[in-house]
PDB file of N, CA, C and O in Angstrom:
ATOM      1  N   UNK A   1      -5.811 -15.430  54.017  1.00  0.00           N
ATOM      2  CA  UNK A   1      -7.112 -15.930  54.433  1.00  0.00           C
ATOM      3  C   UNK A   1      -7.426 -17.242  53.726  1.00  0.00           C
ATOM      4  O   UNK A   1      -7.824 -18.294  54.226  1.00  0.00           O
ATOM      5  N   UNK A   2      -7.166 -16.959  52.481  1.00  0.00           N
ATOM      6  CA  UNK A   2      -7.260 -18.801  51.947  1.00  0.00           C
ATOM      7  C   UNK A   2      -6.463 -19.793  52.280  1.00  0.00           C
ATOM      8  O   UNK A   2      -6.651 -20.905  51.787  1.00  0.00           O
ATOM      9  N   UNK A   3      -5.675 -19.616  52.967  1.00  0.00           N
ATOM     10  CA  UNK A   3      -4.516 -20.417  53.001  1.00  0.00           C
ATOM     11  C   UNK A   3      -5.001 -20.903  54.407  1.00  0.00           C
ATOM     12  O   UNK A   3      -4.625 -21.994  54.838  1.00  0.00           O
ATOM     13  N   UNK A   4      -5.996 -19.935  55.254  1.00  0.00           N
ATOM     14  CA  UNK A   4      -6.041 -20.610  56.732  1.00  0.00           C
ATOM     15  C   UNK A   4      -7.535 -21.231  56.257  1.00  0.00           C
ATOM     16  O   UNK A   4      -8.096 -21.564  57.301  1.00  0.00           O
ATOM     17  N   UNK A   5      -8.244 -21.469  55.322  1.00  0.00           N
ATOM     18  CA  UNK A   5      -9.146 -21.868  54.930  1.00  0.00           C
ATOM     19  C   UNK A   5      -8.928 -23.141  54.701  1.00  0.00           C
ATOM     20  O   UNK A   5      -9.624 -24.057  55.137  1.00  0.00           O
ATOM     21  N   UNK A   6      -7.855 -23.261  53.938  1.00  0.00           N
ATOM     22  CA  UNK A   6      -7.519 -24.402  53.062  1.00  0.00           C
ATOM     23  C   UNK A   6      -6.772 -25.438  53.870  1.00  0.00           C
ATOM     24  O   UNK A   6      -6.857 -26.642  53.627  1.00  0.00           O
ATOM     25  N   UNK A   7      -5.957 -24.871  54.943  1.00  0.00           N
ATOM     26  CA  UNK A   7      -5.935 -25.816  56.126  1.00  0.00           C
ATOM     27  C   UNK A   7      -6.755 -25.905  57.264  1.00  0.00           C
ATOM     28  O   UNK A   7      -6.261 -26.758  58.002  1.00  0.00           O
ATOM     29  N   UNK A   8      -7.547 -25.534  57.645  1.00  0.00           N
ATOM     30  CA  UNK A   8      -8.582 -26.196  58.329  1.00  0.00           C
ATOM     31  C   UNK A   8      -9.348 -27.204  57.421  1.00  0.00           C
ATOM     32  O   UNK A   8      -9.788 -28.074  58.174  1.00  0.00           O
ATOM     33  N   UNK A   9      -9.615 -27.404  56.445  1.00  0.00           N
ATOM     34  CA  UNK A   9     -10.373 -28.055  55.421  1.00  0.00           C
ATOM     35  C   UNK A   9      -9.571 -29.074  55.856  1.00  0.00           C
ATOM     36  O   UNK A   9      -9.987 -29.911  56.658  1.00  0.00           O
ATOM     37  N   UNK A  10      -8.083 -29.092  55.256  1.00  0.00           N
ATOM     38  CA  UNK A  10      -7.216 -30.173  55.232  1.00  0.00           C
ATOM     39  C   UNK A  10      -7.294 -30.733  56.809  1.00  0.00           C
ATOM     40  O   UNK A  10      -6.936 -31.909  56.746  1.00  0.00           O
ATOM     41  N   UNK A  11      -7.558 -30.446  57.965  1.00  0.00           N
ATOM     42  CA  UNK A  11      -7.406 -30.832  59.113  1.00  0.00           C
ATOM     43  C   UNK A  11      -8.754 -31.094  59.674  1.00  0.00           C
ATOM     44  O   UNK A  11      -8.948 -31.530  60.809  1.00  0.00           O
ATOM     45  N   UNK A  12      -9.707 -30.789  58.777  1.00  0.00           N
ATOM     46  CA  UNK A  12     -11.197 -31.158  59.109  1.00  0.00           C
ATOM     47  C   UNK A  12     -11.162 -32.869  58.157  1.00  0.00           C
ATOM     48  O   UNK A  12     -11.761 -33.936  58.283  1.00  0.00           O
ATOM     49  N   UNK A  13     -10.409 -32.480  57.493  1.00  0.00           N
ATOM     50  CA  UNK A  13     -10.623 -33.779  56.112  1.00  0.00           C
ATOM     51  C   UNK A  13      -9.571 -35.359  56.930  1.00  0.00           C
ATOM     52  O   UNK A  13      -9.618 -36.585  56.832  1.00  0.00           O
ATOM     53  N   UNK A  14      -8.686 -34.284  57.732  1.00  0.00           N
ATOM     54  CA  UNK A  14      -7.834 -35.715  58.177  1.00  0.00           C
ATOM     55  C   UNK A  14      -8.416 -36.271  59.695  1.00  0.00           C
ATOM     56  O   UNK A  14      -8.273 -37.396  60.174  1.00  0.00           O
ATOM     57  N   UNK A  15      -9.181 -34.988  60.330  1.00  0.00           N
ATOM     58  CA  UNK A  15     -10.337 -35.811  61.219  1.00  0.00           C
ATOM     59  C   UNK A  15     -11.239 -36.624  61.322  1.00  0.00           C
ATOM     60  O   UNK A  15     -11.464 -37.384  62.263  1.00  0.00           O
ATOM     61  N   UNK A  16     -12.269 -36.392  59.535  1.00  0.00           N
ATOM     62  CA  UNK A  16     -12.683 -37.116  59.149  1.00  0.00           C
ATOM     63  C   UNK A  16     -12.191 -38.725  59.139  1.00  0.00           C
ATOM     64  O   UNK A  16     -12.747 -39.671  59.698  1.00  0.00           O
ATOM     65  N   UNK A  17     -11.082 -38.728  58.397  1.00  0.00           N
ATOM     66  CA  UNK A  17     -10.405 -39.688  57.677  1.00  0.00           C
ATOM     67  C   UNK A  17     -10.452 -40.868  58.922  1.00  0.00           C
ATOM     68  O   UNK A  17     -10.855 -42.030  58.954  1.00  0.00           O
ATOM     69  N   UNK A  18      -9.754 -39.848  60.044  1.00  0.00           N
ATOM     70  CA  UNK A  18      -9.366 -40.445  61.452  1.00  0.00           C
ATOM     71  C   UNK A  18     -10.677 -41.289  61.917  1.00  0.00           C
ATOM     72  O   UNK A  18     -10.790 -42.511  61.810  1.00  0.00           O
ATOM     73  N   UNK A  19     -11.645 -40.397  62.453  1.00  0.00           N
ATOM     74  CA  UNK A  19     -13.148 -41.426  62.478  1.00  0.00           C
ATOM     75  C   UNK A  19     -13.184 -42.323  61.891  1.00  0.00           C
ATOM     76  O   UNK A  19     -13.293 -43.276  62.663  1.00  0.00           O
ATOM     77  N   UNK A  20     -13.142 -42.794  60.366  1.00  0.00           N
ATOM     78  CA  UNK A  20     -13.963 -43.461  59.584  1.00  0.00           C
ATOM     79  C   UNK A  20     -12.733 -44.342  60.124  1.00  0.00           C
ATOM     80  O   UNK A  20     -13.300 -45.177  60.829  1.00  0.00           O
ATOM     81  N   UNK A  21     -11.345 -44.610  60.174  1.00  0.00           N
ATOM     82  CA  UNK A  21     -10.729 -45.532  60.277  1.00  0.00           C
ATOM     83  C   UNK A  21     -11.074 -46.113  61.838  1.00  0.00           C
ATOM     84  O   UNK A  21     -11.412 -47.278  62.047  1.00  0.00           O
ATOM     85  N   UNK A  22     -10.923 -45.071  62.899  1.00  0.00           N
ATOM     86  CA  UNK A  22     -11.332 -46.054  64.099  1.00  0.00           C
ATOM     87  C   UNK A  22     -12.415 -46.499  64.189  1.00  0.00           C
ATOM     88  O   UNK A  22     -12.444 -47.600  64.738  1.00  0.00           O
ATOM     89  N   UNK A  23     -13.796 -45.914  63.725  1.00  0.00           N
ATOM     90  CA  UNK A  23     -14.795 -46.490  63.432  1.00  0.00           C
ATOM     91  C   UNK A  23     -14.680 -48.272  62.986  1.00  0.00           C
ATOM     92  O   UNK A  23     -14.892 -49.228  63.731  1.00  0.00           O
ATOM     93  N   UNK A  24     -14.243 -48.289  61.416  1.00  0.00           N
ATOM     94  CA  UNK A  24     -14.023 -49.409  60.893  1.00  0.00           C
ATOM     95  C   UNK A  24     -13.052 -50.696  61.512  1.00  0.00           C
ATOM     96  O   UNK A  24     -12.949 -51.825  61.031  1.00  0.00           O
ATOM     97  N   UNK A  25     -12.192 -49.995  63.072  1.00  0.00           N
ATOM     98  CA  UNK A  25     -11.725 -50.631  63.508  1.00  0.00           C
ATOM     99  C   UNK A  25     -12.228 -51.606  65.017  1.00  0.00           C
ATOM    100  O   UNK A  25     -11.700 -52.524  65.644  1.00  0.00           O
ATOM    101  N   UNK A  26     -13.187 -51.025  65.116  1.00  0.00           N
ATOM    102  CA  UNK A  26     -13.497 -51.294  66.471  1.00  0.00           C
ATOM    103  C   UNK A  26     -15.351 -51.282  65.877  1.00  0.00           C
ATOM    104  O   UNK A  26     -16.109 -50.446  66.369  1.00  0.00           O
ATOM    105  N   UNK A  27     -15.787 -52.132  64.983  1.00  0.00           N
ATOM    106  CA  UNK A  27     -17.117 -52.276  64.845  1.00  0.00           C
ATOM    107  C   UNK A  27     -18.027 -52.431  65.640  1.00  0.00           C
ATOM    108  O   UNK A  27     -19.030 -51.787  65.333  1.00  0.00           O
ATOM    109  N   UNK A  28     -18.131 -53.186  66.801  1.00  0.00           N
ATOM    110  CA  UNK A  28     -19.058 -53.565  67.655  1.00  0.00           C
ATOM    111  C   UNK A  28     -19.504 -52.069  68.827  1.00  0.00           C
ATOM    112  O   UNK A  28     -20.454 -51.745  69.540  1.00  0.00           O
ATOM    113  N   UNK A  29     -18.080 -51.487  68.425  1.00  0.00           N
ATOM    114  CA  UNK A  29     -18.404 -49.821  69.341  1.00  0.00           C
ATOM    115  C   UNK A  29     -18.878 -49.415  69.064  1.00  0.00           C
ATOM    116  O   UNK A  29     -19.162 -49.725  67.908  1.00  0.00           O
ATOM    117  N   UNK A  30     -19.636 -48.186  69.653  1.00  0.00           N
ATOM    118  CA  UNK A  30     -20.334 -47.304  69.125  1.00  0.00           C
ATOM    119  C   UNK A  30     -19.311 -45.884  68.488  1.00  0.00           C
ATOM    120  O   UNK A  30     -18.098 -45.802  68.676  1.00  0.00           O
ATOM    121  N   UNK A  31     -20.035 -44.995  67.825  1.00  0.00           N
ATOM    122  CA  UNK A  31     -18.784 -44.118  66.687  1.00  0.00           C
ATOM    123  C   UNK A  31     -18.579 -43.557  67.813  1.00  0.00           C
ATOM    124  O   UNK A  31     -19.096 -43.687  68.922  1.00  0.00           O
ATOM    125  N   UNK A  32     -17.543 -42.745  67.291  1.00  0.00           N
ATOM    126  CA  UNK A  32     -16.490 -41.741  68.680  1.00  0.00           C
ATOM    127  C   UNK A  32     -15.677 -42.607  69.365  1.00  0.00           C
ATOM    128  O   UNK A  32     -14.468 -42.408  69.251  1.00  0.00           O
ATOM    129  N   UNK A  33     -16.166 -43.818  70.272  1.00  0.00           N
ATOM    130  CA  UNK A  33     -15.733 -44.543  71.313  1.00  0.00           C
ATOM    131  C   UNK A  33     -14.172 -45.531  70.778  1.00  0.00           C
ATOM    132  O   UNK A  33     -14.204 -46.427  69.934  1.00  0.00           O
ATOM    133  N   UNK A  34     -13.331 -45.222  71.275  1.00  0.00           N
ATOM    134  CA  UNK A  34     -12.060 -45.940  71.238  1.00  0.00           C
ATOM    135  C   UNK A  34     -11.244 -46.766  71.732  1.00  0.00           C
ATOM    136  O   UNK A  34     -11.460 -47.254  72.842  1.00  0.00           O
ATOM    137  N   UNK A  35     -10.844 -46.882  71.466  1.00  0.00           N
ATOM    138  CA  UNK A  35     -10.164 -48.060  72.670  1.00  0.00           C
ATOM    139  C   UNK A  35      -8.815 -46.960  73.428  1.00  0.00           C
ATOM    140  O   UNK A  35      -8.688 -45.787  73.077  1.00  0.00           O
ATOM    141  N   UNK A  36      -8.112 -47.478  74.254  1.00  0.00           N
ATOM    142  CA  UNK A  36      -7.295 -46.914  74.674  1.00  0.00           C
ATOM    143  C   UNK A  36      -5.948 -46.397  73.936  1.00  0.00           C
ATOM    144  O   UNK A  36      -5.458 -45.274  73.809  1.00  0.00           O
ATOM    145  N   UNK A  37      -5.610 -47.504  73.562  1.00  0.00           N
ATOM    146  CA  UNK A  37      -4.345 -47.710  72.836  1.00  0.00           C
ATOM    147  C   UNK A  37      -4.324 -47.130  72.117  1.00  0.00           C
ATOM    148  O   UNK A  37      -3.172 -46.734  71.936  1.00  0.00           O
ATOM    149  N   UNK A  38      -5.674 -46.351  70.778  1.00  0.00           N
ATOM    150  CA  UNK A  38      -5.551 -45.517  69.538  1.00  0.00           C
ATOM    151  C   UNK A  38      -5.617 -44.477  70.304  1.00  0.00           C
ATOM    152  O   UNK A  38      -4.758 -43.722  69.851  1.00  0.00           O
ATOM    153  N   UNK A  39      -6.166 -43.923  71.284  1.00  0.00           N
ATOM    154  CA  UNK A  39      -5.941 -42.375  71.732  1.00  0.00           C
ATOM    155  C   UNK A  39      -4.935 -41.868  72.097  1.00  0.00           C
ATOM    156  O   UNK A  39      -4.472 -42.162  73.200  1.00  0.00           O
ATOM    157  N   UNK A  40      -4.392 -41.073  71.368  1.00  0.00           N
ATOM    158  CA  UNK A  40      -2.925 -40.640  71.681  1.00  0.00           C
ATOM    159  C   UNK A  40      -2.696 -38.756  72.018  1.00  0.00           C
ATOM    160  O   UNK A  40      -2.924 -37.869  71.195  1.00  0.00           O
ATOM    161  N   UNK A  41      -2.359 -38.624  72.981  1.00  0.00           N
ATOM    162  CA  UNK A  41      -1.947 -36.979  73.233  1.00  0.00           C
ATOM    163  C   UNK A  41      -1.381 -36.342  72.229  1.00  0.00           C
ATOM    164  O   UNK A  41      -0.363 -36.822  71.732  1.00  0.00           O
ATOM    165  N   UNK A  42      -1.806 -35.415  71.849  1.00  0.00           N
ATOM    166  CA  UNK A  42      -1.213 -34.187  70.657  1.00  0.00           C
ATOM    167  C   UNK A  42      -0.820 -33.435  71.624  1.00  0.00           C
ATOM    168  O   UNK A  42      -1.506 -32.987  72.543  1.00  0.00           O
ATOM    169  N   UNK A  43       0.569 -33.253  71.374  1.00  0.00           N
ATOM    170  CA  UNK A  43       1.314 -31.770  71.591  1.00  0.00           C
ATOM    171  C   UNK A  43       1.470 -30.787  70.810  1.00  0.00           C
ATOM    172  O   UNK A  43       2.597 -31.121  70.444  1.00  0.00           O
ATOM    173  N   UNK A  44       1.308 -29.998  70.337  1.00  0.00           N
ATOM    174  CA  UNK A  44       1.675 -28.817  69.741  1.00  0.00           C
ATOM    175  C   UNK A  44       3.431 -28.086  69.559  1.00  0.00           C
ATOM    176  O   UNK A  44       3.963 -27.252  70.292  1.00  0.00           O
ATOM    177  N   UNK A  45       3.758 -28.478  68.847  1.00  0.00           N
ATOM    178  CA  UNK A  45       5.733 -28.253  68.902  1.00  0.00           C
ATOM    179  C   UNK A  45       5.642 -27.127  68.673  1.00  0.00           C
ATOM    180  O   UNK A  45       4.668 -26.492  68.266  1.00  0.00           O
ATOM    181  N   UNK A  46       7.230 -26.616  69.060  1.00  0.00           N
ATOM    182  CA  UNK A  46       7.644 -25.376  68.939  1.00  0.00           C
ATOM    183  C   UNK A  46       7.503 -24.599  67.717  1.00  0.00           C
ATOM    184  O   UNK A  46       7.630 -23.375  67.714  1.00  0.00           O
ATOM    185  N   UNK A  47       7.223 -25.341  66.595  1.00  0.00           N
ATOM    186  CA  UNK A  47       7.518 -24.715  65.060  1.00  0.00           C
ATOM    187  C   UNK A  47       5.938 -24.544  65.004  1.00  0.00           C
ATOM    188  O   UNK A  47       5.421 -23.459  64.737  1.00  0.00           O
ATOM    189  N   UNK A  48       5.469 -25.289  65.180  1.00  0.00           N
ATOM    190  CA  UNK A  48       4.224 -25.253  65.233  1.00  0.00           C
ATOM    191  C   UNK A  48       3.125 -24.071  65.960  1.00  0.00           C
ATOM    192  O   UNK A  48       2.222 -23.527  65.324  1.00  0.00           O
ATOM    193  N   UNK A  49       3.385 -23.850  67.243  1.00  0.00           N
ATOM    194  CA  UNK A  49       2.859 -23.007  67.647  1.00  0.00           C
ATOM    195  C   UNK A  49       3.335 -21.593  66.912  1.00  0.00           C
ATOM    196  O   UNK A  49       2.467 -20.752  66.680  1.00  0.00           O
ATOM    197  N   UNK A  50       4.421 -21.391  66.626  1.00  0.00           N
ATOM    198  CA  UNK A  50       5.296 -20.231  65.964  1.00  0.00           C
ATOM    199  C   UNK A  50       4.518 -20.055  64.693  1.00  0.00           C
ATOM    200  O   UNK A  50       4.401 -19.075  63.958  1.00  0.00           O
ATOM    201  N   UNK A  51       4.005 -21.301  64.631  1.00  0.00           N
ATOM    202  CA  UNK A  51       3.620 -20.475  62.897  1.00  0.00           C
ATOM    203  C   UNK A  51       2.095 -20.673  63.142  1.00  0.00           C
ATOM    204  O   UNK A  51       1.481 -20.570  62.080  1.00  0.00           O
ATOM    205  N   UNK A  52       1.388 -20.895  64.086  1.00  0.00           N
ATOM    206  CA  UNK A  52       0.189 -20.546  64.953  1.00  0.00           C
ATOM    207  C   UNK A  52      -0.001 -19.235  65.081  1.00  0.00           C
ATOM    208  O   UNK A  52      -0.830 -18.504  64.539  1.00  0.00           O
ATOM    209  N   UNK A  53       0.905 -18.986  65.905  1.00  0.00           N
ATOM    210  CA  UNK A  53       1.177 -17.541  66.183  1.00  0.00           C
ATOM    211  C   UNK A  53       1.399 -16.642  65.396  1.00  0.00           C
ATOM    212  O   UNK A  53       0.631 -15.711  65.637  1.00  0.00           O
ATOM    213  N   UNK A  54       2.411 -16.316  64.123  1.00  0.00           N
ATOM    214  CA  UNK A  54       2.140 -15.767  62.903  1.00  0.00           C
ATOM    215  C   UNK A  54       1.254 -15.733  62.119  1.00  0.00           C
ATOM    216  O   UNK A  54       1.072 -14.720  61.444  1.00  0.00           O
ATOM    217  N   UNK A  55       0.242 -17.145  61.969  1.00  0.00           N
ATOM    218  CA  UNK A  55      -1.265 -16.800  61.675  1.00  0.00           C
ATOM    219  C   UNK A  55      -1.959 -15.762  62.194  1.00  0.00           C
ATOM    220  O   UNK A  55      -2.361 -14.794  61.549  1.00  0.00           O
ATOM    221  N   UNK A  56      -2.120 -15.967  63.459  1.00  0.00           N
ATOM    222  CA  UNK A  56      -3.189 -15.302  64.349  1.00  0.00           C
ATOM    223  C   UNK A  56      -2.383 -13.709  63.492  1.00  0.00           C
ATOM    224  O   UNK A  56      -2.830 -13.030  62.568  1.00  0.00           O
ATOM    225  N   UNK A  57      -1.286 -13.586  64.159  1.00  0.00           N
ATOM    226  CA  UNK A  57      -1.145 -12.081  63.917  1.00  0.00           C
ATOM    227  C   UNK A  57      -0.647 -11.488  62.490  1.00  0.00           C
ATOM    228  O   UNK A  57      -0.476 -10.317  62.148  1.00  0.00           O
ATOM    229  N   UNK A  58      -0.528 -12.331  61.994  1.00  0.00           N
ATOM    230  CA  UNK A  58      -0.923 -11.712  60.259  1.00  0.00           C
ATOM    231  C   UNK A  58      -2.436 -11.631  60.249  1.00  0.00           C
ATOM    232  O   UNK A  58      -2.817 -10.494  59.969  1.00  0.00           O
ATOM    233  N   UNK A  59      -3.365 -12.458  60.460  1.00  0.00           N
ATOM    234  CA  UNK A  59      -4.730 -12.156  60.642  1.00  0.00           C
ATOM    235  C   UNK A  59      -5.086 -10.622  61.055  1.00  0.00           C
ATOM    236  O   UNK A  59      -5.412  -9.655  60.366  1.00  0.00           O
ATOM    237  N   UNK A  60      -4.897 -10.784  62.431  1.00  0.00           N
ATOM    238  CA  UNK A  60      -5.213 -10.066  63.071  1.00  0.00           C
ATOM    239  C   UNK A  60      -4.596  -8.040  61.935  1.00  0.00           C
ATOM    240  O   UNK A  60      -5.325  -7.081  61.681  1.00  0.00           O
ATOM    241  N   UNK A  61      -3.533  -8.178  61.705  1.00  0.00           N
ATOM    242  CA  UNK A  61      -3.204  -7.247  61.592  1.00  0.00           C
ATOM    243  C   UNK A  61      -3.527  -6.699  60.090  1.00  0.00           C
ATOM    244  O   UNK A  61      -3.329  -5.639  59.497  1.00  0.00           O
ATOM    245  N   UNK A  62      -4.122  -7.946  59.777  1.00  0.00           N
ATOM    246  CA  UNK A  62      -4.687  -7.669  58.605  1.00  0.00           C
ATOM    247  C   UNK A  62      -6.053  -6.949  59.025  1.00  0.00           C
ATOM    248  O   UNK A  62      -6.451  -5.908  58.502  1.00  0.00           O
ATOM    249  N   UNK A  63      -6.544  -7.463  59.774  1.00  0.00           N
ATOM    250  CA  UNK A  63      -8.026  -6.752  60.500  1.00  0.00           C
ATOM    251  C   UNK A  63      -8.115  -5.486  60.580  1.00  0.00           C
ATOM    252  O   UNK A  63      -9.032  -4.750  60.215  1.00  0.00           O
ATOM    253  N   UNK A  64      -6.750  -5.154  61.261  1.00  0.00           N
ATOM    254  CA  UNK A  64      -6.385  -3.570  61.898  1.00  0.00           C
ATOM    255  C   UNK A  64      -6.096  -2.858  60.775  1.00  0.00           C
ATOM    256  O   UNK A  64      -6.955  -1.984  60.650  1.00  0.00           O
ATOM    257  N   UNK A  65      -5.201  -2.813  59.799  1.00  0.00           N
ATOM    258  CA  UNK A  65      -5.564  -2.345  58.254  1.00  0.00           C
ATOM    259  C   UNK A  65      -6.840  -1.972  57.856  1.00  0.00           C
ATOM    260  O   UNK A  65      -7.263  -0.865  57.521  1.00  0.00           O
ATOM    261  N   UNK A  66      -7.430  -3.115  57.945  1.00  0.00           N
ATOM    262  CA  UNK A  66      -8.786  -3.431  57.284  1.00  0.00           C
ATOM    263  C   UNK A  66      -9.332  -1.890  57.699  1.00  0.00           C
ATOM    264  O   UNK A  66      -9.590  -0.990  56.900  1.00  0.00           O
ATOM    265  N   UNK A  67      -9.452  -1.828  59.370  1.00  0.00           N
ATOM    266  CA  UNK A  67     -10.128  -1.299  60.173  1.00  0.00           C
ATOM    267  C   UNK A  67      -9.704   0.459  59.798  1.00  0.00           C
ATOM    268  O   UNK A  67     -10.462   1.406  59.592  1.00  0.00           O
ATOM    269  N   UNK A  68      -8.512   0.411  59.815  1.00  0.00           N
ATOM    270  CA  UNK A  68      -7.936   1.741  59.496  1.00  0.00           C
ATOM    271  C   UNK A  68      -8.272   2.290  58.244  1.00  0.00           C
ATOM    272  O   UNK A  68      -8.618   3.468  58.165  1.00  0.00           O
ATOM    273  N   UNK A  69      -8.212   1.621  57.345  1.00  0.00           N
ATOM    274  CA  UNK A  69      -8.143   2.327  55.906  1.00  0.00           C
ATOM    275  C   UNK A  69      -9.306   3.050  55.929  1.00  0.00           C
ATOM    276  O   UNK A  69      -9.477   4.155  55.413  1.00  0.00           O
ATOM    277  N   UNK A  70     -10.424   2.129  56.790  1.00  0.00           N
ATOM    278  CA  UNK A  70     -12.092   2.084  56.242  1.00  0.00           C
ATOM    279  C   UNK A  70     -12.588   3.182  57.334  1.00  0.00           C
ATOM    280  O   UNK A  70     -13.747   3.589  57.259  1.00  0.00           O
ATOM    281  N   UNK A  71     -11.534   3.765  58.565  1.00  0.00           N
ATOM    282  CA  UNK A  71     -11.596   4.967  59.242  1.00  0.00           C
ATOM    283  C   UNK A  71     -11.386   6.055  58.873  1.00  0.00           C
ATOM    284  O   UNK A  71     -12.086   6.986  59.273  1.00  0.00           O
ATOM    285  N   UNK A  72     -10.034   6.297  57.727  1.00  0.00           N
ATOM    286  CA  UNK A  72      -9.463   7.216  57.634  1.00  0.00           C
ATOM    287  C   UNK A  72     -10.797   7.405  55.747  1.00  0.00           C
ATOM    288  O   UNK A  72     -11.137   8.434  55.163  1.00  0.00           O
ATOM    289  N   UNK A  73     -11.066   6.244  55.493  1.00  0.00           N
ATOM    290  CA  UNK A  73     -11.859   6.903  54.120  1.00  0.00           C
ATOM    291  C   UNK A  73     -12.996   7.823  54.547  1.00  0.00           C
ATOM    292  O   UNK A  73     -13.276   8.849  53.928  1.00  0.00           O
ATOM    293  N   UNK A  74     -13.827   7.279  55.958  1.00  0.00           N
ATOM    294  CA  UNK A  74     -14.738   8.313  56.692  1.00  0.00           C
ATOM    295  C   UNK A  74     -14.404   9.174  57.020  1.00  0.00           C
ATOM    296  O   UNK A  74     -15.108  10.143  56.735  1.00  0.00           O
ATOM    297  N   UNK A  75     -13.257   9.406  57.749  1.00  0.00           N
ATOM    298  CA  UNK A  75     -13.106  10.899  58.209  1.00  0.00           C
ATOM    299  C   UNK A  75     -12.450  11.690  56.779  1.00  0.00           C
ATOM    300  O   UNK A  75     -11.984  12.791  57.072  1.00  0.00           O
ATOM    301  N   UNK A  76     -12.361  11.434  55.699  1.00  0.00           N
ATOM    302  CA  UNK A  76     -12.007  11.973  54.132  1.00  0.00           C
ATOM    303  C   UNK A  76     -13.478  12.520  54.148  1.00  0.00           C
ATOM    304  O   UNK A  76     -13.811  13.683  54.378  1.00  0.00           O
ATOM    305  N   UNK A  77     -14.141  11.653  53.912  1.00  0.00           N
ATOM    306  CA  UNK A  77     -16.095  11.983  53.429  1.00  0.00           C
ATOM    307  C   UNK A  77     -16.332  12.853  54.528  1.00  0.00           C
ATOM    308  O   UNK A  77     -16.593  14.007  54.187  1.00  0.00           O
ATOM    309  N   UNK A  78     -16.314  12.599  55.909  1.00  0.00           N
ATOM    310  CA  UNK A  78     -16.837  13.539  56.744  1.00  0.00           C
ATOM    311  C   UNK A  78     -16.050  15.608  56.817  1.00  0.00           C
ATOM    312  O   UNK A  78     -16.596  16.619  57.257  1.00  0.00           O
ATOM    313  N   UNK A  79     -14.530  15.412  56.117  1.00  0.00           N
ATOM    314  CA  UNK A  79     -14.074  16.909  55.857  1.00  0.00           C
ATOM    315  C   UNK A  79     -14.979  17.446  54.714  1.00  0.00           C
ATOM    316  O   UNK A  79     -15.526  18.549  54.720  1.00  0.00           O
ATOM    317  N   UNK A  80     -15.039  16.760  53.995  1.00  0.00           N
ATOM    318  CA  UNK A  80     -15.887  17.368  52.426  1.00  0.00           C
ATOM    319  C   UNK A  80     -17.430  18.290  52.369  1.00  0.00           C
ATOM    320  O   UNK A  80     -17.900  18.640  51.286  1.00  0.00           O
TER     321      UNK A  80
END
């Protein structure tokens, strides 16, 4: 969980970064607005999505743990 914390930060921080430079490049624009030439398509690569995908479902299955342990401690309290 920290680790998917700590990269979104890092990918919120290089969005940032990204603004302030096209910003500073194109002054007379208004912010957001770009020119053509700096907008460039992101693809998502194969390694990439793969370890997308191992996020999500280490997440996720961390959830389902979560979910289980905290079932089976109730139905413990509810035999007693």
């Amino acid at each position: 969980m920290k680790k998917l914390i700590f990269a979104l930060a890092m990918v919120g921080s290089l969005g940032a970064a990204a603004l302030a430079t096209s910003a500073s490049a194109a002054p007379g624009a208004p912010m957001g607005v770009t020119s053509s030439e700096t907008v460039t398509p992101v693809r998502m690569h194969h390694g990439d999505r793969r370890m997308h995908r191992r996020m999500h479902h280490r997440h996720h299955m961390k959830m389902h743990r979560h979910h289980m342990r905290h079932r089976m401690m109730h139905r413990r309290m509810n035999r007693m």
